[in-house]
C-alpha positions as CSV (number, residue, x, y, z in Angstrom):
1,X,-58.7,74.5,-232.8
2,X,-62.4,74.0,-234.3
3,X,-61.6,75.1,-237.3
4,X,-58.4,73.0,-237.7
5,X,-60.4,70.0,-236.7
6,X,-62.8,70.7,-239.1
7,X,-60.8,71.1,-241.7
8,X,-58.8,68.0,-240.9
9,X,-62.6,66.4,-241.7
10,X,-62.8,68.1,-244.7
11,X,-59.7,66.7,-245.6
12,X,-60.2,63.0,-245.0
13,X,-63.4,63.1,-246.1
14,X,-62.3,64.4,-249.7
15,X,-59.2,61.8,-249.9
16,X,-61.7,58.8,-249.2
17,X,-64.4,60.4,-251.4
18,X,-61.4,60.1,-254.1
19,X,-60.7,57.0,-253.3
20,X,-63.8,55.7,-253.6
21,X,-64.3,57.2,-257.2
22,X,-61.2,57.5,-258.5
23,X,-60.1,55.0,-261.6
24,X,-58.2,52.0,-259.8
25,X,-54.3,51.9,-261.0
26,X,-52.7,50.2,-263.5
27,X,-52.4,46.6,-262.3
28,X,-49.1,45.4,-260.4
29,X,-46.2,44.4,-262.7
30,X,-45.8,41.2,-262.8
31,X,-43.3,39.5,-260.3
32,X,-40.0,38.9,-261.3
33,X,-38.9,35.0,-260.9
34,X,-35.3,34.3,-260.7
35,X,-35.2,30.7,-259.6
36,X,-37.8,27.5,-259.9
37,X,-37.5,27.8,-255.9
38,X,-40.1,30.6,-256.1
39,X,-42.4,28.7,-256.9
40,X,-42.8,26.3,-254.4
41,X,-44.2,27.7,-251.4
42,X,-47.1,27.6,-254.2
43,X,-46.6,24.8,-256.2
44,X,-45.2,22.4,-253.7
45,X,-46.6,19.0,-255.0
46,X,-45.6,19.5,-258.7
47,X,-42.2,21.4,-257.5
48,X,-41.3,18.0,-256.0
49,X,-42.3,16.8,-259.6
50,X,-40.2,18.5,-261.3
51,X,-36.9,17.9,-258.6
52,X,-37.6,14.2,-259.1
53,X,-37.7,14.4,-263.2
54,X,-34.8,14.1,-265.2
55,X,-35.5,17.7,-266.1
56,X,-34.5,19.0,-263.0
57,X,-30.9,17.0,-263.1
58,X,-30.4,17.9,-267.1
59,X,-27.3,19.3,-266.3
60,X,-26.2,17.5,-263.1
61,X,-27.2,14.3,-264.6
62,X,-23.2,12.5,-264.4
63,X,-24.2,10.4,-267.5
64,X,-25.2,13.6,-269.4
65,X,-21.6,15.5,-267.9
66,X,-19.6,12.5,-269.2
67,X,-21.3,12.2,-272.7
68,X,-21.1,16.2,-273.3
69,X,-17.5,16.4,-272.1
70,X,-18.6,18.3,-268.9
71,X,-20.2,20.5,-271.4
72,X,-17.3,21.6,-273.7
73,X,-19.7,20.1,-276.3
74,X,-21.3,23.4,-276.1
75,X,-24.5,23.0,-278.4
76,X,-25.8,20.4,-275.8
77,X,-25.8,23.3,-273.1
78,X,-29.2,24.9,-275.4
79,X,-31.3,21.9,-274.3
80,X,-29.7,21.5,-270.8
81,X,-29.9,24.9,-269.6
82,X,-32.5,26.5,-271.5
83,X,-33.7,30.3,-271.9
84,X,-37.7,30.5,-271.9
85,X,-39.3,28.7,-274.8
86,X,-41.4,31.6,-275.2
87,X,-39.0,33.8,-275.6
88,X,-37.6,32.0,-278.8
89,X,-40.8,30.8,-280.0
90,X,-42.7,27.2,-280.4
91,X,-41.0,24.6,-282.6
92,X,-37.7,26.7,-282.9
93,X,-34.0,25.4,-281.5
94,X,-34.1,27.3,-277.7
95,X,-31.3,29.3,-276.7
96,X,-28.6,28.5,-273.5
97,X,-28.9,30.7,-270.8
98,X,-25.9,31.5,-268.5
99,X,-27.3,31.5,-265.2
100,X,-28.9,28.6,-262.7
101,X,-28.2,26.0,-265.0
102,X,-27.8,23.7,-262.0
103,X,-31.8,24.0,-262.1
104,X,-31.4,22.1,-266.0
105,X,-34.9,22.4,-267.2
106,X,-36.8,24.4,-265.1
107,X,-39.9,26.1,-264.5
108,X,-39.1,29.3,-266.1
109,X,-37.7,27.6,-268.9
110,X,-41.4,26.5,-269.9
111,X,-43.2,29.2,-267.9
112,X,-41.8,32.5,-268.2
113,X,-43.1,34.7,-270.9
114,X,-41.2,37.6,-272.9
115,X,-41.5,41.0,-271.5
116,X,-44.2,43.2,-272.8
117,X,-43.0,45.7,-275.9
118,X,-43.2,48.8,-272.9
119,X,-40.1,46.8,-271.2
120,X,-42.0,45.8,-268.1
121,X,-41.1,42.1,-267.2
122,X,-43.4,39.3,-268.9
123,X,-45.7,37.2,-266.3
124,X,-46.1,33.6,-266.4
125,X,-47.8,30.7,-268.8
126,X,-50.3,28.6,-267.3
127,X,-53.7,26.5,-267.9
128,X,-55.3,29.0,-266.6
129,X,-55.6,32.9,-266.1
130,X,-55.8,33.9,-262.4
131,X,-55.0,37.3,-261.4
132,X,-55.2,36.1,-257.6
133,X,-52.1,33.8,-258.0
134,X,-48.8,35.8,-256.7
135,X,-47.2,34.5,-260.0
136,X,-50.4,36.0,-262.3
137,X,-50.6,33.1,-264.7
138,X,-51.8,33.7,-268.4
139,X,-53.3,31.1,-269.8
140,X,-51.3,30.1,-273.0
141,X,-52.3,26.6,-274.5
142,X,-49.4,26.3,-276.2
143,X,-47.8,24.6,-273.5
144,X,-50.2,21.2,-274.1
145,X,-48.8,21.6,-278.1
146,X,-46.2,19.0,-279.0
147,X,-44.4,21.7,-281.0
148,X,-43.7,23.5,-277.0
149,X,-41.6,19.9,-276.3
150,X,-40.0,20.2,-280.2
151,X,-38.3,23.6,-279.6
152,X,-35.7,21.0,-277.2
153,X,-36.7,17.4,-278.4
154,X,-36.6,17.5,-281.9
155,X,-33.0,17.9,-281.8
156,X,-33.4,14.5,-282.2
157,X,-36.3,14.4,-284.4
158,X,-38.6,13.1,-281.9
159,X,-41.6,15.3,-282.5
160,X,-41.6,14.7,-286.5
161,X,-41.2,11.3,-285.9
162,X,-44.7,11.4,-283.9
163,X,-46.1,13.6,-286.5
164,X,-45.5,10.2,-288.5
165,X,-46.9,8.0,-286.6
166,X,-50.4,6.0,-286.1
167,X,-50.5,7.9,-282.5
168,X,-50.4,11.5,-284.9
169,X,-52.5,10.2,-287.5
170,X,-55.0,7.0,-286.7
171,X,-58.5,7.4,-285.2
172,X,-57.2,7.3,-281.1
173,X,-54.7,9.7,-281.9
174,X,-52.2,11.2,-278.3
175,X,-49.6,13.1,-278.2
176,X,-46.6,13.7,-275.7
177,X,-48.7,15.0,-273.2
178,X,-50.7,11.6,-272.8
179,X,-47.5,9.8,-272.3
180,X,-45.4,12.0,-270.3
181,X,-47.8,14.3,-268.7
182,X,-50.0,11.9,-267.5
183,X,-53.2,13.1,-264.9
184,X,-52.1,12.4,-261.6
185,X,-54.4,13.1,-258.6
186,X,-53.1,15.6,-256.1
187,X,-54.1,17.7,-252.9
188,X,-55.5,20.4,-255.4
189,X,-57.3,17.8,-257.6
190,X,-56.2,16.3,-260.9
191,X,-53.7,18.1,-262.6
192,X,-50.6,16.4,-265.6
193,X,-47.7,15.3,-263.6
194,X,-44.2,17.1,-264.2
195,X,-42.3,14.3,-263.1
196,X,-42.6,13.8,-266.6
197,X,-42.2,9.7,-266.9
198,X,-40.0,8.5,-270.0
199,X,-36.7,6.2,-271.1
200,X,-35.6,6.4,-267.2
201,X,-38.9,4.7,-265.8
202,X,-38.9,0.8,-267.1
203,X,-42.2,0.2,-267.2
204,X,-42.5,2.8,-270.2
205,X,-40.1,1.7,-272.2
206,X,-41.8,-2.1,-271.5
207,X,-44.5,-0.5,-272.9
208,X,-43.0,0.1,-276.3
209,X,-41.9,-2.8,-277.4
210,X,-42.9,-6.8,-277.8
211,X,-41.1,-9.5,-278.6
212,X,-42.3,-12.7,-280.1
213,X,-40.1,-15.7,-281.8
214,X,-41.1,-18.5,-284.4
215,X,-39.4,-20.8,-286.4
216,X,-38.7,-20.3,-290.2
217,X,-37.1,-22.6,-292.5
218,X,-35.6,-24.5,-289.8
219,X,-34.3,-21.6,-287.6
220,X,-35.4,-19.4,-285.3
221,X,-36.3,-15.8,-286.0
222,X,-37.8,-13.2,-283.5
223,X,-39.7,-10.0,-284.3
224,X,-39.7,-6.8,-282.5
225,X,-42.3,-4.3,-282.8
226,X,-42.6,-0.5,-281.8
227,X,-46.5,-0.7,-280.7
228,X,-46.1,2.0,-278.0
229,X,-44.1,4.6,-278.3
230,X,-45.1,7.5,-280.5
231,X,-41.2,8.2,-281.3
232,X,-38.5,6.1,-282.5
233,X,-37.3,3.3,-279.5
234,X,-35.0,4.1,-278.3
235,X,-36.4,7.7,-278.1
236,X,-34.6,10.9,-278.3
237,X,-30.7,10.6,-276.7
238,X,-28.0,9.6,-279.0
239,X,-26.7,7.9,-275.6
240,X,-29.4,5.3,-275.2
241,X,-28.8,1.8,-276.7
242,X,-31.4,-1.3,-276.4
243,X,-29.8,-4.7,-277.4
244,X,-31.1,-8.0,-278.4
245,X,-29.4,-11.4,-276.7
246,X,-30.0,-14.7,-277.1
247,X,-28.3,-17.7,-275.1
248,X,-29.0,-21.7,-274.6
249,X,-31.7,-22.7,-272.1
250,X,-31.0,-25.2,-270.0
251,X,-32.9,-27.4,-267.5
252,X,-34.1,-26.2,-263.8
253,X,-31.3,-25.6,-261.5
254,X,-28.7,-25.7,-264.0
255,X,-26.2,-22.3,-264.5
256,X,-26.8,-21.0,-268.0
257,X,-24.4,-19.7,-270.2
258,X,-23.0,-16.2,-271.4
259,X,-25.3,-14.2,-273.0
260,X,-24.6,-13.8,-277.1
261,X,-25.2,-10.3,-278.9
262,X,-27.8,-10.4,-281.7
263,X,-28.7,-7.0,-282.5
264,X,-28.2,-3.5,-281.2
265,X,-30.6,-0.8,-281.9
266,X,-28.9,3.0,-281.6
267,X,-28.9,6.0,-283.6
268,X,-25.3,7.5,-283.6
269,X,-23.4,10.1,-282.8
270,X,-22.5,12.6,-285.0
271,X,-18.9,11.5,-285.1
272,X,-19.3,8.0,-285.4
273,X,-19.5,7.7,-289.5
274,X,-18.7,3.8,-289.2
275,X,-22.0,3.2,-286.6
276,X,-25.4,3.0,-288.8
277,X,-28.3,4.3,-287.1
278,X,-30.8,1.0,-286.3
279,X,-33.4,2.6,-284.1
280,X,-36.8,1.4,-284.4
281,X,-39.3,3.4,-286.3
282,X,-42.3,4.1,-284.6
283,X,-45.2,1.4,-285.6
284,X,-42.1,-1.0,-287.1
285,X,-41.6,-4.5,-286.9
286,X,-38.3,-5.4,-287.6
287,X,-37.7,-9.4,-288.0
288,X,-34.2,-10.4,-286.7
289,X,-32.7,-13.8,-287.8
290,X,-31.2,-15.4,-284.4
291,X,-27.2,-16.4,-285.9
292,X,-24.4,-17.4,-284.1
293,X,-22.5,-14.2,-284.5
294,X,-23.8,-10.2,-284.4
295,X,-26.1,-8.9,-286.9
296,X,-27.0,-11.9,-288.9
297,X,-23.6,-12.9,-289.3
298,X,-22.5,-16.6,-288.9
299,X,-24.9,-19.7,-288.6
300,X,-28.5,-19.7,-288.1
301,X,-29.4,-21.2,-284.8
302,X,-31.6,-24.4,-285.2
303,X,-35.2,-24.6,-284.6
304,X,-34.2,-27.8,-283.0
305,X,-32.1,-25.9,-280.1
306,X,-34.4,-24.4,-277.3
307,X,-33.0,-21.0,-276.7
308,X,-34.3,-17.8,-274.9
309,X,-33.5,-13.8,-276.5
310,X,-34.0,-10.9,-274.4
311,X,-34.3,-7.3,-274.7
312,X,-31.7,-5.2,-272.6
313,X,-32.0,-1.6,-272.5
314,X,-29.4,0.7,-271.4
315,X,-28.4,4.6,-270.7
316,X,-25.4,4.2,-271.9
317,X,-24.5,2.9,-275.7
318,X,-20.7,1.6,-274.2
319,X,-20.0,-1.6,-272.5
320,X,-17.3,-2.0,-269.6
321,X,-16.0,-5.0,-271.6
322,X,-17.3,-4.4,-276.0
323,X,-16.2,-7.9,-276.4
324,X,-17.7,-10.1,-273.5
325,X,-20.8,-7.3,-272.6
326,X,-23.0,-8.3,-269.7
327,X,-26.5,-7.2,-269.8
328,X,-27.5,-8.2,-267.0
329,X,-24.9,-6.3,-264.6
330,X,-24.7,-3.3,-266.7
331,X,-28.5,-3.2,-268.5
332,X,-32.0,-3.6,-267.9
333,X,-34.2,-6.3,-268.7
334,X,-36.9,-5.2,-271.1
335,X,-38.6,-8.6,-272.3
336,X,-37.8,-11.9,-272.6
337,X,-39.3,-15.0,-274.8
338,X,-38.4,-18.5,-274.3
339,X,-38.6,-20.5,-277.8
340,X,-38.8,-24.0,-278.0
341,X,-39.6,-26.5,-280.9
């Protein structure tokens, strides 16, 4: 019995002496993420972000269902339901995937990296490497690069449009992360918010435009300027529409009258051949005669007349009723300016 014991002791003692000196084993693979809901037990604050962004509801969104025929449309499905942009590369047209596309634009669409050339599965992207993290982030700084947000937005031309801009080129210069990644303060400290704020928050596309009025040659004229967005306004989506109105003031108290169409500001549809694309080029300042009838057409409106002309901005480029629209049921108010001799 001794001499089992003992070597029992020898044993032990050998498989911890091993232990000790032994070279460590290759690192754990990386984890496997099938779903953006694995990462909020440790991401909670910017997982609630992302379920609040228009991201998350890319391919929920009914607007978006209705516009892409419920996806029969199929090339919008490579934006709404992305594979990783890593795995297709910065700047270049992403790839649909055919799983979770409930989740639109997710976090493994931005985060998820290829798998290594032995097969294994790739980890994740992040701002910073930290082996201690269950997801293993590598830090990859492409993700702050505007060409990450081309690979989807510059279906639209978005990104080259900023590359053309005075926010690309003059001496303050910012790019999309400024805008729509904005640092946010948050139980961990500061970090750039995923709810990523754009054409569904008002007070950013207020931000983009002014409008200012003035008399010329005896009529009214207004001018409105692209001073804050980076892009053309309205940005990105062939479905977004911002419209110019003008109408009559009248005195305090008194009901004013219908609204009258000035100017619409669009880019089209591929389909629609007759519809010319009017968006507003970033840093542009497009003067707009105020006439009696769409698009410069009938009378100029007097100087002499005090009228106001709003901006309206909508998600949606149709109205319920194209020949009497009404902005302010179906639209938002962007600006406004009274004009009076």
């Amino acid at each position: 019995m001794k001499r089992l014991i003992g070597l029992l002791v020898v044993v032990l003692a050998g498989w911890l002496l091993f232990t000790l000196i032994a070279p460590q084993s290759a690192a754990e693979p990386a984890r496997i993420f099938k779903s953006s809901d694995d990462c909020r037990a440790c991401h909670a604050e910017i997982y609630d972000e992302w379920q609040a962004s228009h991201h998350s509801m890319s391919w929920t969104n009914p607007a978006v269902r209705f516009l892409s025929n419920d996806f029969a449309k199929e090339d919008c499905i490579d934006c709404h339901a992305p594979r990783p942009i890593f795995e297709t590369g910065l700047g270049e047209r992403v790839l649909p995937r055919a799983t979770r596309r409930l989740e639109g634009v997710d976090c493994i669409s931005c985060h998820q990296l290829p798998a290594h050339a032995d097969g294994t599965p790739g980890g994740m992207a992040g701002g910073i490497m930290n082996e201690g993290a269950a997801c293993k982030p590598e830090e990859r700084r492409q993700l702050a690069q505007p060409d990450f947000c081309a690979s989807c937005h510059n279906q639209h031309l978005t990104v080259d449009q900023w590359r053309s801009s005075s926010f690309a080129t003059g001496t303050n210069p910012k790019d999309c992360n400024d805008c729509h990644m904005p640092l946010v303060d948050g139980p961990g400290g500061k970090h750039r918010s995923h709810r990523f704020p754009g054409g569904d928050v008002l007070e950013m596309v207020q931000c983009a435009v002014t409008l200012t009025g003035s008399a010329k040659d005896g009529a009214w004229s207004v001018s409105l300027a692209n001073v804050g967005a980076a892009h053309s306004f309205p940005a990105d989506e062939r479905s977004r529409a911002a419209d110019l109105f003008w109408r009559p003031l009248v005195a305090a108290g008194e009901q004013p009258g219908p609204w009258q169409h000035l100017h619409r500001i669009r880019s089209p549809y591929r389909d629609e051949v007759d519809v010319p694309d009017t968006l507003l080029k970033p840093d542009e300042v497009r003067e707009i005669p105020v006439t009696t009838e769409d698009e410069g057409a009938g009378e100029p409106v007097p100087a002499s007349q005090a009228i106001e002309v709003a901006l309206f901005y909508k998600r949606s480029p149709y109205w319920l009723d194209p020949a009497k629209p009404d902005p302010e049921a179906e639209a938002q108010l962007v600006t406004r300016v009274e004009l009076r001799s």
